[in-house]
C-alpha positions, -999 to +999 in steps of 0.1 A: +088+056-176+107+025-156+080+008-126+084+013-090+092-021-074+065-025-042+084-041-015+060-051+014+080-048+050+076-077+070+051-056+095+030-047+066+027-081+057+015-095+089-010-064+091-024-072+058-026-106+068-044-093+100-068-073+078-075-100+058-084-123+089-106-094+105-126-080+076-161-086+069-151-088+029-118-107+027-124-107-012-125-069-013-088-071+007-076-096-015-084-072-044-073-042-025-038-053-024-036-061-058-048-028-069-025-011-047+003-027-055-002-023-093-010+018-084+020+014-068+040+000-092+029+025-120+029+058-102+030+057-065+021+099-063-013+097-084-037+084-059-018+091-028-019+119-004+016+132+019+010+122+053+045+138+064+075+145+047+081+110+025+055+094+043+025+086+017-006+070+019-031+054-005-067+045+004-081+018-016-111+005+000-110-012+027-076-010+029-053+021+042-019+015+032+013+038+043+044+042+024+075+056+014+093+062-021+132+060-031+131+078-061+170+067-065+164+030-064+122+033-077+108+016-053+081+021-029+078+006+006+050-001+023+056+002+057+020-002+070-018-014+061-048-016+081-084-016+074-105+013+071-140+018+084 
């Protein structure tokens, strides 16, 4: 099976980059990210639950992330990330 691309929008990036600034464990964000975006990248439905209709998110301690899919074009979006308590 071909790989999602995991684009980041800009708003997610700044959040992330928010998180990141905020958390008590920056290393655990740092490796958040990276997990999620290689989850992501493999199967974005495994380890995510529907929010709304093709609105997704994936919890990956400490990090919530929201997303949406394009089967068409495979990738997934991120559209938002905070942490989670």
């Amino acid at each position: 099976m071909t790989p999602f691309e995991v684009d980041w929008e800009p708003f997610a990036l700044a959040a992330l980059a928010e998180a990141y600034l905020h958390s008590t464990d920056r290393p655990g964000v740092v490796v958040a990210q990276a997990a999620a975006d290689a989850l992501l990248a493999a199967d974005p439905y495994s380890h995510s639950v529907e929010l709304s209709e093709g609105l997704l998110k994936l919890v990956i301690g400490p990090l919530g992330i929201v997303f949406f899919v394009d089967e068409t074009t495979r990738v997934v979006t991120i559209s938002g990330v905070g942490l989670i308590p």
